[in-house]
VEXGU-478852 format. One line per field, with one value per residue (C-alpha): y, z, x; residue number from 1. Coordinates in Angstrom, 3 decimals, padded with zeros to 6 digits. Example, Ala and Ser with C-alpha at 12.3 -4.5 7.8 and 13.67 -1.06 7.14 Angstrom:
py: [-004.500, -001.060]
pz: [007.800, 007.140]
px: [012.300, 013.670]
n: [1, 2]
This chain:
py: [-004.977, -007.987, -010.668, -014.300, -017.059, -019.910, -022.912, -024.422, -022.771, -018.872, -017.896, -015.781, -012.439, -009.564, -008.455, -011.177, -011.978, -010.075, -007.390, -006.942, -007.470, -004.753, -002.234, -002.718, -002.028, 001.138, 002.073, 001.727, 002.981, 005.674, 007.146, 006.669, 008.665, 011.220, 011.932, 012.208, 014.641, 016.864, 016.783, 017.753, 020.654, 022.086, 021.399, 024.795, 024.031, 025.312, 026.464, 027.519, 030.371, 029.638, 026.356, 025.725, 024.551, 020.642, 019.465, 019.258, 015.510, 014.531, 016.735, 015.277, 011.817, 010.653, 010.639, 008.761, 006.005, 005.827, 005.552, 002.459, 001.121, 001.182, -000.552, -003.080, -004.107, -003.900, -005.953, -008.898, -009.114, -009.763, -012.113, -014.226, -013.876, -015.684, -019.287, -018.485, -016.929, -019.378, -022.469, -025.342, -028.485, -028.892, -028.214, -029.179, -026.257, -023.633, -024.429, -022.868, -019.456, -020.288, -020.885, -017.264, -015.460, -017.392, -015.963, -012.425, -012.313, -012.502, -009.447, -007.424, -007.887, -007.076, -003.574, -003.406, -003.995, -001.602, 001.022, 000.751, 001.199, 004.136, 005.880, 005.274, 007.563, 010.131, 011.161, 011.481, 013.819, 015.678, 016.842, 017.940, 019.948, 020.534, 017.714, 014.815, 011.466, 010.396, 006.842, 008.765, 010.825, 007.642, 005.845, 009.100, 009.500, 005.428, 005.638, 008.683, 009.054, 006.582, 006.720, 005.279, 002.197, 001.386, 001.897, -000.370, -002.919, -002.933, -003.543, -006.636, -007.840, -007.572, -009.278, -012.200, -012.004, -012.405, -015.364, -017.112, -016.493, -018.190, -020.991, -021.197, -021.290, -024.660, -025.704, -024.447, -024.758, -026.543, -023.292, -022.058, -018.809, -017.992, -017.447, -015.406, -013.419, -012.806, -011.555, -009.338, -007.522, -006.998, -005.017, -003.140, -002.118, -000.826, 002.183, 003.981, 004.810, 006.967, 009.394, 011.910, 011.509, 012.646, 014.891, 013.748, 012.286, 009.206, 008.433, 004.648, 004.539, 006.633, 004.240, 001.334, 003.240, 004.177, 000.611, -000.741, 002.339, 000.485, -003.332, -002.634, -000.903, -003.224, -006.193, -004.618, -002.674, -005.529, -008.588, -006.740, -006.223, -009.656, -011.382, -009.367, -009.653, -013.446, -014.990, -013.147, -016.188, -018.979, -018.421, -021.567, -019.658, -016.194, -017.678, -019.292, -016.171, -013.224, -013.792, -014.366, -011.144, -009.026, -010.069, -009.114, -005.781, -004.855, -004.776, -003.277, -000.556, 000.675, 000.066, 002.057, 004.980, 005.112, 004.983, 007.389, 010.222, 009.377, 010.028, 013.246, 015.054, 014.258, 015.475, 018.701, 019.518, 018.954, 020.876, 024.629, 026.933, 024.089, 023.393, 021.813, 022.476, 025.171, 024.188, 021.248, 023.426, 026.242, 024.457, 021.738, 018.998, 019.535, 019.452, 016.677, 014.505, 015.254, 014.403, 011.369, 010.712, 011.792, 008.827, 006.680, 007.503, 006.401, 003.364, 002.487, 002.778, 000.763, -001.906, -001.948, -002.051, -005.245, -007.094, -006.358, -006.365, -008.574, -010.829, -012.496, -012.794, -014.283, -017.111, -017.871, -018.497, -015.503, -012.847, -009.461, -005.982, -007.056, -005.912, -002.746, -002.252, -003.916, -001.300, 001.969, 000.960, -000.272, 003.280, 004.939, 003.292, 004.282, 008.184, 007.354, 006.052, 009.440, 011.378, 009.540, 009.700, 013.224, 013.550, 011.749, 014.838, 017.535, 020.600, 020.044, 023.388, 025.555]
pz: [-024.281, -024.196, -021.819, -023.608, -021.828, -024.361, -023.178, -019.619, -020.888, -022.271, -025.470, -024.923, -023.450, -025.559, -022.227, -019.641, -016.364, -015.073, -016.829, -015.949, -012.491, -012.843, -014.545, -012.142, -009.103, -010.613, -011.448, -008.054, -006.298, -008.459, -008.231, -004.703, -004.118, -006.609, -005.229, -001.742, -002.634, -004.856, -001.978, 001.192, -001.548, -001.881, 001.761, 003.755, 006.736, 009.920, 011.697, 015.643, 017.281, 019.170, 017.479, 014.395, 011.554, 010.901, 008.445, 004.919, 005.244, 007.800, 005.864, 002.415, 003.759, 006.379, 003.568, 001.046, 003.901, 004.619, 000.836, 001.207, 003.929, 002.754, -000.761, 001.223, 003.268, 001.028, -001.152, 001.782, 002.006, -001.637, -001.667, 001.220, -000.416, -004.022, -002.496, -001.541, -005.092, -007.496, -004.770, -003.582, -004.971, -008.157, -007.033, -010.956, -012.365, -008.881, -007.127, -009.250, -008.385, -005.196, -004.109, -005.987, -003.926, -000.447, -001.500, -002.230, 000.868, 002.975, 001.267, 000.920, 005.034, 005.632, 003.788, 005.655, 008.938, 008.166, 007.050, 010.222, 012.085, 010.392, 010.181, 014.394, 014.009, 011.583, 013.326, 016.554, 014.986, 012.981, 016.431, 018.294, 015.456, 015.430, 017.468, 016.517, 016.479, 019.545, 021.423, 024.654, 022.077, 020.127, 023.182, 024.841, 021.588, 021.288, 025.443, 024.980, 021.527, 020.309, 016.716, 017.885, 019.523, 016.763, 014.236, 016.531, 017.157, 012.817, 012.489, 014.920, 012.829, 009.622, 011.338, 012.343, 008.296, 007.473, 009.967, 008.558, 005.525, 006.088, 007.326, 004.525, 001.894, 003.699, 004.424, 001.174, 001.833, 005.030, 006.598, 005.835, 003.645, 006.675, 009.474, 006.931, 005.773, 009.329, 010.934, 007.230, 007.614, 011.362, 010.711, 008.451, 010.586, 013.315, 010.539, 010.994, 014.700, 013.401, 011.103, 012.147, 015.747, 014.611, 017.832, 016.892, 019.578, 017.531, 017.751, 017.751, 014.659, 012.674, 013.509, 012.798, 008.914, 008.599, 009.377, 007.005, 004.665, 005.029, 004.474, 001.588, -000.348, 000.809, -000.633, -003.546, -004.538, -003.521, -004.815, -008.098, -008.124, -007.661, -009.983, -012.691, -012.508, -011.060, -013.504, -016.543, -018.914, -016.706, -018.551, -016.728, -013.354, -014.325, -015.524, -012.569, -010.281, -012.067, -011.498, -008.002, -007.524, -009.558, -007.087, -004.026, -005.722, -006.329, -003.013, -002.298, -004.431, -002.652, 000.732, 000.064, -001.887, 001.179, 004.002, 002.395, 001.628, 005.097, 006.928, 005.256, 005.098, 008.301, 009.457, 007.142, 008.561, 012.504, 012.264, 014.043, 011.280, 008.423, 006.998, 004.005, 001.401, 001.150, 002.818, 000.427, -002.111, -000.259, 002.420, 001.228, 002.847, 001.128, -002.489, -001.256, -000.763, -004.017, -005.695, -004.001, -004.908, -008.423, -008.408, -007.141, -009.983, -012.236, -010.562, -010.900, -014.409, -014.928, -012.663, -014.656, -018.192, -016.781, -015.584, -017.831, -021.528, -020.449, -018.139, -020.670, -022.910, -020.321, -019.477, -023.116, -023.008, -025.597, -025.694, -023.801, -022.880, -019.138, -018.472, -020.138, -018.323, -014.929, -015.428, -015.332, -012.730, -010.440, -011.037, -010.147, -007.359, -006.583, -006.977, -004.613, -001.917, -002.110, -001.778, 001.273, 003.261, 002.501, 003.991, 007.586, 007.792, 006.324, 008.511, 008.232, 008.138, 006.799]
px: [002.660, 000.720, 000.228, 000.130, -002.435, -003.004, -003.583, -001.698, 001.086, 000.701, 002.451, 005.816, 005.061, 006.876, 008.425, 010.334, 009.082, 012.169, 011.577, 007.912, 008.198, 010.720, 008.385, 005.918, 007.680, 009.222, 005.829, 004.659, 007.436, 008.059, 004.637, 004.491, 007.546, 007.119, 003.649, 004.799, 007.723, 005.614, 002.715, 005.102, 006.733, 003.183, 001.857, 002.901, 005.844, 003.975, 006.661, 006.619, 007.517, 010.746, 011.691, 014.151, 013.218, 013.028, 015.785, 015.278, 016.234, 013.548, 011.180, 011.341, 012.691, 009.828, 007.436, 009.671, 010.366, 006.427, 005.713, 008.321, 006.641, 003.421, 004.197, 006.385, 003.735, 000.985, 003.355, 003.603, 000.070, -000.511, 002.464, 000.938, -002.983, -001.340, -001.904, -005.583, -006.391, -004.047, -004.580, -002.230, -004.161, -002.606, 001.309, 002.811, 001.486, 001.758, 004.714, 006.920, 005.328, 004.638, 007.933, 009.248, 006.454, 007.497, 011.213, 009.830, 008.349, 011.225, 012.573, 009.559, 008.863, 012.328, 012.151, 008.705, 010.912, 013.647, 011.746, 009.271, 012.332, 013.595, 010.380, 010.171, 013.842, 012.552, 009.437, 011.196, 013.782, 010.569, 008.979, 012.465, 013.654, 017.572, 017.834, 019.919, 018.557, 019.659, 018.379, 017.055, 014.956, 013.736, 012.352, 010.985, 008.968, 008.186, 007.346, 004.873, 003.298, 001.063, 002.126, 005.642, 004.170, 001.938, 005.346, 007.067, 004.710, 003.991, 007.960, 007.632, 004.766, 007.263, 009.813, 007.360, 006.557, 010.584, 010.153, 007.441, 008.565, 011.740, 009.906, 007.434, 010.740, 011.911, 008.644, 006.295, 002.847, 002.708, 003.177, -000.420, -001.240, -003.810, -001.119, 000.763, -001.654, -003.010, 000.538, 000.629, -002.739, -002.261, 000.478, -000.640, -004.063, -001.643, -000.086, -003.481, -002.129, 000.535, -001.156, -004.418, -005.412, -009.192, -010.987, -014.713, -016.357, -017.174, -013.530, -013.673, -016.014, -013.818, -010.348, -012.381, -013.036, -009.433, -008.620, -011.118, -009.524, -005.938, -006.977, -008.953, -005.877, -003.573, -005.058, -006.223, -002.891, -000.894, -002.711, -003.343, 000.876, 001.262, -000.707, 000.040, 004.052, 004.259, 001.356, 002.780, 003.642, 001.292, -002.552, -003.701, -002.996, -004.208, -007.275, -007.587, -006.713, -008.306, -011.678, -011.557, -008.993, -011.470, -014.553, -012.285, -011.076, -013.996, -015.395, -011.886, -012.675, -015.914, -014.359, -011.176, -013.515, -016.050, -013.988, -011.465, -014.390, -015.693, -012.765, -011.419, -014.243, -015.429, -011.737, -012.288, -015.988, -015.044, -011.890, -012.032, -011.645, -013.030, -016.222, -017.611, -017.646, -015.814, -012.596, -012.614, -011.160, -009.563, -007.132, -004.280, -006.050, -008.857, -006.704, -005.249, -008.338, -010.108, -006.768, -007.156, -010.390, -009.622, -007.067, -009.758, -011.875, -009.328, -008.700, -012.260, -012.010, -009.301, -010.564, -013.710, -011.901, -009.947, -012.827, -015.122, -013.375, -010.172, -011.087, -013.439, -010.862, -008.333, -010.994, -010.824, -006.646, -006.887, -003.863, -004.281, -002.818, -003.210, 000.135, -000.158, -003.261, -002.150, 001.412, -000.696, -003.334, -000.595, 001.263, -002.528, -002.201, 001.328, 000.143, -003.138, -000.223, 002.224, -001.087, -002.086, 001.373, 001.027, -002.817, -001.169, 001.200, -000.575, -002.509, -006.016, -006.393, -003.373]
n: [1, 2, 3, 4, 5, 6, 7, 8, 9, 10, 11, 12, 13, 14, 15, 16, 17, 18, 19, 20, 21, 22, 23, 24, 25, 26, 27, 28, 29, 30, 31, 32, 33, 34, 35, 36, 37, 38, 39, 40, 41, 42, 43, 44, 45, 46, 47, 48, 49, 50, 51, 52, 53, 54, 55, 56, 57, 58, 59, 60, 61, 62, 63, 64, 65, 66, 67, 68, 69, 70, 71, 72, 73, 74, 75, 76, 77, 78, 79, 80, 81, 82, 83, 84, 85, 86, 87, 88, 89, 90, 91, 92, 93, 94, 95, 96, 97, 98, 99, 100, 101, 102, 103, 104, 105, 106, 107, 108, 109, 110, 111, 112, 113, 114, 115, 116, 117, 118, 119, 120, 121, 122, 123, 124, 125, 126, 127, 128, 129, 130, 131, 132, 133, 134, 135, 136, 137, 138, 139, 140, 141, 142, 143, 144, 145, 146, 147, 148, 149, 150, 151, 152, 153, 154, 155, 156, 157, 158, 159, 160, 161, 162, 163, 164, 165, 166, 167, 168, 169, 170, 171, 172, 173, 174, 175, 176, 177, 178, 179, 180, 181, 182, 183, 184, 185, 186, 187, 188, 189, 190, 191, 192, 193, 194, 195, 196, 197, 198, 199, 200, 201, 202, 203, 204, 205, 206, 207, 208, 209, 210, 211, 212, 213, 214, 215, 216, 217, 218, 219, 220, 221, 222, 223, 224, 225, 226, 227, 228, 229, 230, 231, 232, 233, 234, 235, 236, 237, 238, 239, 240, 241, 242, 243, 244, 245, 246, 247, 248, 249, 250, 251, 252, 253, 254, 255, 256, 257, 258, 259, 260, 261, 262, 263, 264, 265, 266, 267, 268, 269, 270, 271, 272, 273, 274, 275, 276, 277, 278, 279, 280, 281, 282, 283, 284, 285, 286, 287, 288, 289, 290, 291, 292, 293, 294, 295, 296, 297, 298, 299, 300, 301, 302, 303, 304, 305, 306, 307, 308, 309, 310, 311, 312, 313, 314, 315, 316, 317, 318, 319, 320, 321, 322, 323, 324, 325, 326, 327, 328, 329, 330, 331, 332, 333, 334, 335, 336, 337, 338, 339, 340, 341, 342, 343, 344, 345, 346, 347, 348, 349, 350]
């Protein structure tokens, strides 16, 4: 598959803008998931004396709803970044796009929202075991663990994005791309809360990596998604937006890989019963985060491929496999997310 930019106006893509924004959500979402349900099958069930064991259905289903959330919101944040990489000044040949991402992110923020609020419900049922959802046990758990407030407080941020986004459909542009990509990241930095409560005494420092962690994915995974299934068909605009993406992912990409290694190992090596290097290889965590970092690798050379060897090309309106390309490193990415809703709930030591 190729991806056409000739001129203002690329030549016809061999696949429709429908299409491709269709393949590239399945390949995002389909990772994700996939990863997540093959990484809770192979993560051990700890299971306590005395208690019954959770249900299949909060099991397998918290980490399918996560994977949602997370592409969902990483998808609002590259929605509301478009204006700032493709800009507003010269509205005959951006509005058009503009105006589809301002309707996209509505829905995106709203599956954000909905699948906040039914992860808040799953992870309440997933530590009372046999217990049915009930609303006494929902705000027990939202009143008393911190991973509920910070789930709750990340759906109000994605209903403040359906908002805004509602506004910014009647209003375009004058609503500005800052406030919406402020409200977007912010909830995203609060989904940290609600995985690995690290026991190192350098607490703070190692929140303030997994938040750095987050941000740097988000933007990359969901600007990359973006630009490669709303600028299909519009060279002008991809020439315009590529290079200044492929400076941000960059530094995305050395964020995301050091704060990732950072934080797992430093998890792995502080944990009673852990130790590097050897628990690296012999517990599931360990697996986990050098497939992870595996993924990363990959990433990196797929990053490097586009903006070294095609983004030339795109700044000289000539025809590319960008898609192509885009399609697998967005599904990377997709595999990279599974794995990583699977590190929140796995035993560091198993």
């Amino acid at each position: 598959m190729s991806l056409g930019v000739d001129g203002e106006r690329a030549e016809a893509p061999e696949v429709s803008p429908v299409l491709a924004r269709t393949v590239l959500a399945l390949c995002l979402v389909v990772a994700g998931i996939a990863a997540a349900l093959a990484g809770t099958a192979l993560v051990p069930l700890v299971e306590v004396p005395g208690l019954p064991t959770p249900w299949a259905l909060v099991t397998f289903g918290l980490p399918v709803v996560r994977v949602l959330l997370d592409i969902a919101a990483v998808a609002t944040v590259g929605l509301s970044l478009l204006p700032k990489l493709v800009g507003i000044d010269d509205p005959e040949h951006t509005d058009g796009v503009l105006s589809a991402a301002r309707r996209f992110t509505v829905w995106t923020a709203a599956v954000w929202l909905v699948c906040a609020l039914a992860s808040v419900v799953l992870q309440a049922t997933d530590l009372s075991p046999g217990t049915a959802p009930t609303p006494g046990l929902v705000y027990d758990y939202v009143l008393l663990v911190g991973a509920g407030k910070g789930l709750l407080v990340s759906a109000g941020c994605a209903l403040a994005c359906v908002l805004i986004g509602r506004l910014a459909v009647r209003h375009g542009e004058a609503v500005p791309a800052e406030l919406r990509i402020f409200v977007a990241v912010f909830g995203i930095l609060l989904l940290p809360l609600t995985g690995h409560a690290s026991n190192w005494k350098w607490h703070d420092v190692s929140m303030v990596s997994m938040e750095l962690h987050v941000m740097g994915a988000a933007i990359w995974t969901g600007g990359l998604a973006v630009i490669a299934t709303l600028l299909l068909g519009h060279g002008e605009l991809l020439a315009r937006a590529l290079p200044k993406f492929s400076k941000l992912a960059t530094v995305a990409l050395f964020l995301v890989g050091a704060t990732g290694l950072f934080n797992g190992l430093v998890e792995l090596q502080l944990t009673p019963g852990g130790g590097l290097p050897g628990a690296l290889f012999t517990s599931v965590y360990g697996q986990l985060i050098v497939a992870k970092t595996v993924f990363l690798v990959v990433l990196a050379g797929l990053g490097a491929h586009i903006r070294f060897r095609l983004l030339p090309r795109i700044a000289r309106r000539e025809r590319t496999a960008l898609f192509g390309w885009a399609s697998l490193e967005v599904g990377v990415m997709g595999l990279a997310y599974g794995i990583a809703v699977v590190l929140t709930r796995a035993p560091v030591i198993s």
